[in-house]
TORDO-207419 format. One line per field, with one value per residue (C-alpha): residue number from 1; residue in one letter; x, y, z. Coordinates in nm, 4 decimals, always signed. Last residue first. Layout:
# TORDO-207419
nr (NUM / ...)
rest (A / ...)
x (X / ...)
y (Y / ...)
z (Z / ...)
***
This chain:
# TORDO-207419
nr (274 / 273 / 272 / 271 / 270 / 269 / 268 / 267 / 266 / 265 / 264 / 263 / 262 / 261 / 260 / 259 / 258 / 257 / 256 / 255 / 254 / 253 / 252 / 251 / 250 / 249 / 248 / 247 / 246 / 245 / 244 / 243 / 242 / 241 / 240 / 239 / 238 / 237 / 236 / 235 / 234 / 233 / 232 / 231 / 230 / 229 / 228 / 227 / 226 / 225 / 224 / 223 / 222 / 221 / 220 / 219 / 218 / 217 / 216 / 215 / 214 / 213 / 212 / 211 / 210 / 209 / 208 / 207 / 206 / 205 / 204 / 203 / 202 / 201 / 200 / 199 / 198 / 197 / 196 / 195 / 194 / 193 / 192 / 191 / 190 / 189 / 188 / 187 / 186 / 185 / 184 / 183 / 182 / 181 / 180 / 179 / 178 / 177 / 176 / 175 / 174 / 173 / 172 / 171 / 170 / 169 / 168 / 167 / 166 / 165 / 164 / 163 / 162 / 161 / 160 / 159 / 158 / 157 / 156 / 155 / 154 / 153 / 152 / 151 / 150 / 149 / 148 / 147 / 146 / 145 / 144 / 143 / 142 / 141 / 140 / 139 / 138 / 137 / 136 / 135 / 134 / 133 / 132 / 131 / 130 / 129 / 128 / 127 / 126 / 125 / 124 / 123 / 122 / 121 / 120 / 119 / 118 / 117 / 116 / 115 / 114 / 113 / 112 / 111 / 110 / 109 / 108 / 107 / 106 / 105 / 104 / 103 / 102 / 101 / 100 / 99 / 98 / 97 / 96 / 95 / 94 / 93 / 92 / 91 / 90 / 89 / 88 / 87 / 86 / 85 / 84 / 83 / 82 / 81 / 80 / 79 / 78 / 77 / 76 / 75 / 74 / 73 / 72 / 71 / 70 / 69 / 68 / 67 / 66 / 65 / 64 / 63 / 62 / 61 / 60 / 59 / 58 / 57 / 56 / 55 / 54 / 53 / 52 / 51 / 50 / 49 / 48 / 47 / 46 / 45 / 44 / 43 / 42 / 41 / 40 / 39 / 38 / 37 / 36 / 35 / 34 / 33 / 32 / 31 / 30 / 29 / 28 / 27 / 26 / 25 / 24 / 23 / 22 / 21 / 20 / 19 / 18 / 17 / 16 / 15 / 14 / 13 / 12 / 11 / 10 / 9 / 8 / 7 / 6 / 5 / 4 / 3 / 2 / 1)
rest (X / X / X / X / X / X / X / X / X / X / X / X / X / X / X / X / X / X / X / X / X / X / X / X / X / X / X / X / X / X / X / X / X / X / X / X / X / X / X / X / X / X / X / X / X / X / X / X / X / X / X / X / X / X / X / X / X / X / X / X / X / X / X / X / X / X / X / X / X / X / X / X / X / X / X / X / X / X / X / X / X / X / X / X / X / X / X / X / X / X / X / X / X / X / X / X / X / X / X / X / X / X / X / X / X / X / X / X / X / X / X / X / X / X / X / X / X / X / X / X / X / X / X / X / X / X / X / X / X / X / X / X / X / X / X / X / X / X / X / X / X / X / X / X / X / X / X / X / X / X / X / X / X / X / X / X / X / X / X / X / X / X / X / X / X / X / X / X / X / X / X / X / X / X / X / X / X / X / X / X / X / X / X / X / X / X / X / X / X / X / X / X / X / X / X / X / X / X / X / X / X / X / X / X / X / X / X / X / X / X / X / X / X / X / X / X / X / X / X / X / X / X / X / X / X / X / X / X / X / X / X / X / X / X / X / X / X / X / X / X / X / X / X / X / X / X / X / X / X / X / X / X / X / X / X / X / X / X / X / X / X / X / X / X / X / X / X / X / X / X / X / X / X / X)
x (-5.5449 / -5.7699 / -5.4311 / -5.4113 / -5.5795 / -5.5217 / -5.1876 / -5.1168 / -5.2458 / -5.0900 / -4.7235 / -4.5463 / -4.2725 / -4.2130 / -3.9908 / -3.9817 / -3.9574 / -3.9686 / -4.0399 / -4.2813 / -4.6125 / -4.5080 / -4.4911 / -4.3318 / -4.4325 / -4.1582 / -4.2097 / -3.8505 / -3.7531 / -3.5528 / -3.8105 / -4.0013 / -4.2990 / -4.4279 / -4.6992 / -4.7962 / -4.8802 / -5.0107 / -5.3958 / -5.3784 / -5.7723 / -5.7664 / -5.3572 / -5.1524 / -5.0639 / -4.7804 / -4.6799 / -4.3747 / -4.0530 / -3.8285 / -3.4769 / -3.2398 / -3.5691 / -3.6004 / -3.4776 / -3.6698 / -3.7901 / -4.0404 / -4.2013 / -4.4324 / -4.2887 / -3.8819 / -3.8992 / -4.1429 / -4.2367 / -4.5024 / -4.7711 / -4.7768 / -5.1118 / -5.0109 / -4.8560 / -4.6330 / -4.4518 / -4.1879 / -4.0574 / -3.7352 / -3.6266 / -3.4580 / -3.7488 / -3.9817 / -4.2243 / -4.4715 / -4.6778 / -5.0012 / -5.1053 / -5.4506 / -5.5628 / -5.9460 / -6.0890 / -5.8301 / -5.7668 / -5.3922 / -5.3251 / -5.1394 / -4.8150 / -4.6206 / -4.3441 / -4.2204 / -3.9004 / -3.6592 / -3.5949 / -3.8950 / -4.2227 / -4.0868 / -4.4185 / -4.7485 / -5.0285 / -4.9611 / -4.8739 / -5.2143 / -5.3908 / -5.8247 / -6.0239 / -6.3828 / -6.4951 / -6.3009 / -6.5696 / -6.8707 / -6.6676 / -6.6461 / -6.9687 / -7.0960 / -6.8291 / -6.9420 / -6.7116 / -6.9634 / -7.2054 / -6.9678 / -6.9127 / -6.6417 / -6.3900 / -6.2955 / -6.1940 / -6.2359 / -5.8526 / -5.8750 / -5.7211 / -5.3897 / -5.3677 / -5.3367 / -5.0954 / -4.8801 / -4.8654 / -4.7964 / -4.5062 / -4.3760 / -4.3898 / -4.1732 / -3.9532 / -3.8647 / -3.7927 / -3.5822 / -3.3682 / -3.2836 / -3.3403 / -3.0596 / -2.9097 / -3.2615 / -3.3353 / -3.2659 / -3.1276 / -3.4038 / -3.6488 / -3.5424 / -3.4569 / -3.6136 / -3.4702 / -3.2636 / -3.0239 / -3.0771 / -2.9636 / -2.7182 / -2.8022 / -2.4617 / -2.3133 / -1.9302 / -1.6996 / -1.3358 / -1.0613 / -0.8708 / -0.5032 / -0.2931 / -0.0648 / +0.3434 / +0.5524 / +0.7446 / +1.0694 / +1.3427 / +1.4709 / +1.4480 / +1.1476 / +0.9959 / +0.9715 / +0.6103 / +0.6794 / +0.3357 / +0.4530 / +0.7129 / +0.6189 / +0.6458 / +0.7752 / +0.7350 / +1.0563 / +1.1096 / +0.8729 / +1.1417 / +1.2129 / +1.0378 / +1.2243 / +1.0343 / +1.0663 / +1.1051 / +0.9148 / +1.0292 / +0.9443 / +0.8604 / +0.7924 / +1.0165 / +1.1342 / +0.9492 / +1.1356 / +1.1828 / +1.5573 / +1.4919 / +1.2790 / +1.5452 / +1.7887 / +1.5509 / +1.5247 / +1.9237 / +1.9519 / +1.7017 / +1.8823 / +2.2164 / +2.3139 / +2.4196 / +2.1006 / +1.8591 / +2.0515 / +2.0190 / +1.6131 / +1.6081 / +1.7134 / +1.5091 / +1.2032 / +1.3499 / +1.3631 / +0.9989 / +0.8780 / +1.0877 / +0.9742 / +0.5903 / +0.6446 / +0.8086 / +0.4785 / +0.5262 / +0.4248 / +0.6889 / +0.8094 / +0.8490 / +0.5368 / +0.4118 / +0.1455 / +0.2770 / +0.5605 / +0.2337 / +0.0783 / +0.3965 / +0.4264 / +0.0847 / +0.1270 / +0.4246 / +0.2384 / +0.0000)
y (-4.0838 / -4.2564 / -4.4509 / -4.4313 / -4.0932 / -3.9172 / -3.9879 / -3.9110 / -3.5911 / -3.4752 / -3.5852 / -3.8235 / -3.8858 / -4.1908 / -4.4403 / -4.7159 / -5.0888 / -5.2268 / -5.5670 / -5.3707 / -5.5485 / -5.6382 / -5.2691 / -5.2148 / -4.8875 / -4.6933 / -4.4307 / -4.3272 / -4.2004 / -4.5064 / -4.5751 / -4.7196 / -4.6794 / -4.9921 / -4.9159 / -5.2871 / -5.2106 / -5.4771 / -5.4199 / -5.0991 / -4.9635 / -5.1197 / -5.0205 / -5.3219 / -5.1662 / -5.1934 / -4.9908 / -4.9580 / -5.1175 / -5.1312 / -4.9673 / -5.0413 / -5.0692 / -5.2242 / -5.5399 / -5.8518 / -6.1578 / -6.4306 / -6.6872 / -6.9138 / -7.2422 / -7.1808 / -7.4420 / -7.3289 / -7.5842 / -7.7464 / -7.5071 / -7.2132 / -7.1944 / -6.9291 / -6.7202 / -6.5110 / -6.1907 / -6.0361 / -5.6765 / -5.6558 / -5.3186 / -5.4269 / -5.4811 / -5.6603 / -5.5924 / -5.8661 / -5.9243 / -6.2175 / -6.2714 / -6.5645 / -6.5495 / -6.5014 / -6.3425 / -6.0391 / -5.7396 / -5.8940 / -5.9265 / -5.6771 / -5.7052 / -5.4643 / -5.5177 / -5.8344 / -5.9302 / -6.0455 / -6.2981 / -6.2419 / -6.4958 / -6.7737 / -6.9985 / -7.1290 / -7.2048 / -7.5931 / -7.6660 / -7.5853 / -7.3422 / -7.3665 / -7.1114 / -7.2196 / -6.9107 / -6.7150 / -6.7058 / -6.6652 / -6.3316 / -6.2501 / -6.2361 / -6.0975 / -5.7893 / -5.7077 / -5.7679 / -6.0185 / -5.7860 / -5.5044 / -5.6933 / -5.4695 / -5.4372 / -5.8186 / -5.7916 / -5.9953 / -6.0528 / -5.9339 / -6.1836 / -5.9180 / -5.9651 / -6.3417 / -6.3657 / -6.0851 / -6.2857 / -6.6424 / -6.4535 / -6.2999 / -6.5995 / -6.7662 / -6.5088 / -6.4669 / -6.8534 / -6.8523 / -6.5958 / -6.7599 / -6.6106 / -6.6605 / -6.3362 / -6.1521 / -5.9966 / -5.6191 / -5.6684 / -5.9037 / -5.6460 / -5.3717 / -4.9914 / -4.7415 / -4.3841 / -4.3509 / -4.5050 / -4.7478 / -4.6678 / -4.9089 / -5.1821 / -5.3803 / -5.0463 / -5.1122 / -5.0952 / -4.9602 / -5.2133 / -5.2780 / -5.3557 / -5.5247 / -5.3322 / -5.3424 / -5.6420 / -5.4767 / -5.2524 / -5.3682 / -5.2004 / -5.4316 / -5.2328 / -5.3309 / -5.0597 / -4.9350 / -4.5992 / -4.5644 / -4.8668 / -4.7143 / -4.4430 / -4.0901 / -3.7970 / -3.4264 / -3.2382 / -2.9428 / -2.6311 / -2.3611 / -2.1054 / -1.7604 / -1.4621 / -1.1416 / -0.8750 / -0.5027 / -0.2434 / +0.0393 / +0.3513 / +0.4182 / +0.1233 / +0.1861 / -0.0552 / -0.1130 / +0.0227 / -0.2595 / -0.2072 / +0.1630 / +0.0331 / -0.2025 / +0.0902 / +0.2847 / +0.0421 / -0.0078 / +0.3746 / +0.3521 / +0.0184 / +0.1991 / +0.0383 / +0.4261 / +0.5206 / +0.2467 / +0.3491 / +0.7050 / +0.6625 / +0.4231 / +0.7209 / +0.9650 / +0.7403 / +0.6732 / +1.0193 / +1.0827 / +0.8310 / +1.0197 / +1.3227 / +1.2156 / +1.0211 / +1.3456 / +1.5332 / +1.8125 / +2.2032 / +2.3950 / +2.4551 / +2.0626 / +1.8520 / +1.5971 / +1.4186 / +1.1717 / +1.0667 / +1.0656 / +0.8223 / +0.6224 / +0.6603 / +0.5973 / +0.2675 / +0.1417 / +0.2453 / +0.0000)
z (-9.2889 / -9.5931 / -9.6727 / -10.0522 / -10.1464 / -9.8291 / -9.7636 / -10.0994 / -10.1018 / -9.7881 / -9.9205 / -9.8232 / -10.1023 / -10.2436 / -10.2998 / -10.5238 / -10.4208 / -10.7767 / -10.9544 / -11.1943 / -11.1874 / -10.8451 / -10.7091 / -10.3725 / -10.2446 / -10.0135 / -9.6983 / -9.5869 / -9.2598 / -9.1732 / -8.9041 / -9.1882 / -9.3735 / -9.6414 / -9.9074 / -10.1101 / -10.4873 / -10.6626 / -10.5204 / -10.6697 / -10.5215 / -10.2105 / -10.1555 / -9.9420 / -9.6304 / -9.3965 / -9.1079 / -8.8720 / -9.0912 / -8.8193 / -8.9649 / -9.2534 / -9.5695 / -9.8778 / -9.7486 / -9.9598 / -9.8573 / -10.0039 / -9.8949 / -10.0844 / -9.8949 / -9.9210 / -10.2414 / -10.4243 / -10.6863 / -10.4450 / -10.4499 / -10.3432 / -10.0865 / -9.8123 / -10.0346 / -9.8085 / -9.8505 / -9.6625 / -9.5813 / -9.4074 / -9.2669 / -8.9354 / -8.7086 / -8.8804 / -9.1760 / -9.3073 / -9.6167 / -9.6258 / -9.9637 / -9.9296 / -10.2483 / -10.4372 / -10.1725 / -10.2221 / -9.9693 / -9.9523 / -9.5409 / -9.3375 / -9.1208 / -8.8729 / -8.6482 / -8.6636 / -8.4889 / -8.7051 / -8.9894 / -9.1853 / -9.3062 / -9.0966 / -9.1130 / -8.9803 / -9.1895 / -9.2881 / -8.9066 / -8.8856 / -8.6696 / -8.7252 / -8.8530 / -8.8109 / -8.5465 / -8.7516 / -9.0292 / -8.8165 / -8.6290 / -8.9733 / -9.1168 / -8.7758 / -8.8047 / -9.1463 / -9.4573 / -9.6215 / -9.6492 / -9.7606 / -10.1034 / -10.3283 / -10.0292 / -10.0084 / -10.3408 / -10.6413 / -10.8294 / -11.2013 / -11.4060 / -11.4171 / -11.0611 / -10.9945 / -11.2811 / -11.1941 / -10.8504 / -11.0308 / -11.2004 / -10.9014 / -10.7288 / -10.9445 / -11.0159 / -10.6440 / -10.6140 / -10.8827 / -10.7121 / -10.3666 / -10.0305 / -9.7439 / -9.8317 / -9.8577 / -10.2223 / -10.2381 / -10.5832 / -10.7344 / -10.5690 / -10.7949 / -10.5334 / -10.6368 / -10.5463 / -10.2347 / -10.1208 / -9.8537 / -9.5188 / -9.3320 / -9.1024 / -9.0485 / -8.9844 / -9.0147 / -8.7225 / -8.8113 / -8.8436 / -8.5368 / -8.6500 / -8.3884 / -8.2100 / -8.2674 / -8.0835 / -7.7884 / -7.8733 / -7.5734 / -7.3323 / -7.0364 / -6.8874 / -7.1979 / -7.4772 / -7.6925 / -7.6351 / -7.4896 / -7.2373 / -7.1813 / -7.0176 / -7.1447 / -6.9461 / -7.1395 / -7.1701 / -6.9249 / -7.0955 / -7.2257 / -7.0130 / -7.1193 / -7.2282 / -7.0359 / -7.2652 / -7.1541 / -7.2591 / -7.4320 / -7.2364 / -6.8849 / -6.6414 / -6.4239 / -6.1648 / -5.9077 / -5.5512 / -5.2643 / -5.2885 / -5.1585 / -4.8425 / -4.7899 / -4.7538 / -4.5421 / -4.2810 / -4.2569 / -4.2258 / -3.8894 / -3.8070 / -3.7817 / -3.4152 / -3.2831 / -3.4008 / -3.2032 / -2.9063 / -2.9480 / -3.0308 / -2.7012 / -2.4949 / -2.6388 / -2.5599 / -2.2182 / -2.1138 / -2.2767 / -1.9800 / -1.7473 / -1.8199 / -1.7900 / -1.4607 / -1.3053 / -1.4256 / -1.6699 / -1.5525 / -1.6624 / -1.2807 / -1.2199 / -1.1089 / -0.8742 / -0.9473 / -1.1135 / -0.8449 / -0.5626 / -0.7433 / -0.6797 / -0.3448 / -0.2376 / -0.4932 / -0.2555 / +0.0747 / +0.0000)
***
């Protein structure tokens, strides 16, 4: 206690300019420490540094910076085809590019004796195609010129005495089907099928004997599912296929042909009734 009395007392007392004895002594040791700190140069030492630290000018011609050149890329052996002994390794086999099995048709018509499936043989087309020019130059009767016996109680009499032979059953395409329609006739039984990678085939049901794949018939006019199918009521020898392809064809068997069309409004209305 009588420590602090003492030094309170210190501050308060005063010389004859009016400064506290604490006060001069603190600015004592200021000047003191400024002497020391002079006599060790670290005031001309700070300014020194403080010059070195200067950017250089920037003031006329520019100078230019000459970059390194990148180190040299590491390769491994392996891309350099070498062993770790050294030695060049045997060279890489040849991978030929992939071929679309399934490529577009051109376009224009395309003859049906070209476009025949692999598997199909070429008598066999021109047999059929002559008993089908045939059947349609006689004057086939269609199912659309007597509406009696199109109704839904004709029919439903009719399928009631269809029966499934091993007779009526066969491979009409090699893939998936995806669309088939029936000949409008009464005269023939023409079935024509479309599967899933542009085939279109057609089936007599009744040949004959001389054909040897059992009245079928193949043909790829199209590279992608063929969608719809429709023989035309009023051209029964024309048979309308539409693909995912993006082409719309009509196979003609007067002609041998699988031509291609364009799908217009009017024809869509005068052959499909769309």
């Amino acid at each position: 206690m009588e420590s602090t009395s003492q030094s309170s007392d210190e501050e308060d007392l005063q010389d004859e300019s009016g400064i506290s004895l604490y006060e001069k002594k603190r600015l004592q040791n200021m000047q003191d420490n400024a002497n020391f700190f002079s006599t060790l140069g670290i005031l001309e030492m700070k300014n020194e540094m403080a010059d070195t630290k200067r950017k250089p000018s920037r003031r006329g011609l520019k100078q230019k910076k000459e970059k390194a050149p990148p180190p040299p890329r590491r390769s491994s052996l392996r891309l350099k085809r070498i062993d770790p002994e050294g030695n060049s390794l045997p060279p890489l086999p040849v991978i030929p590019e992939p071929v679309d099995e399934h490529a577009r048709k051109p376009s224009g018509p395309l003859e049906m004796k070209e476009i025949l499936l692999k598997e199909q043989n070429l008598d066999d087309h021109v047999v059929l195609m002559e008993k089908l020019k045939g059947f349609e130059q006689k004057g086939a009767k269609s199912r659309a010129d007597n509406p009696d016996k199109t109704s839904l109680g004709s029919f439903m009499k009719t399928f009631s005495k269809m029966k499934l032979i091993e007779e009526r059953v066969a491979k009409v395409v090699p893939n998936r089907v995806f669309s088939v329609d029936i000949h409008p006739s009464e005269d023939k039984v023409l079935v024509a099928a479309g599967d899933k990678w542009g085939a279109v085939g057609l089936w007599d049901v009744m040949p004959g004997c001389e054909h040897s794949t059992d009245g079928v018939i193949a043909y790829t006019p199209h590279s992608r599912p063929v969608n719809c199918l429709l023989f035309s009521p009023w051209n029964t020898s024309s048979l309308f296929s539409c693909s995912y392809d993006g082409t719309l064809r009509v196979g003609d068997i007067q002609k041998e042909v699988f031509d291609e069309v364009s799908c217009s409004k009017s024809l869509l209305e005068t052959d499909f009734k769309m």
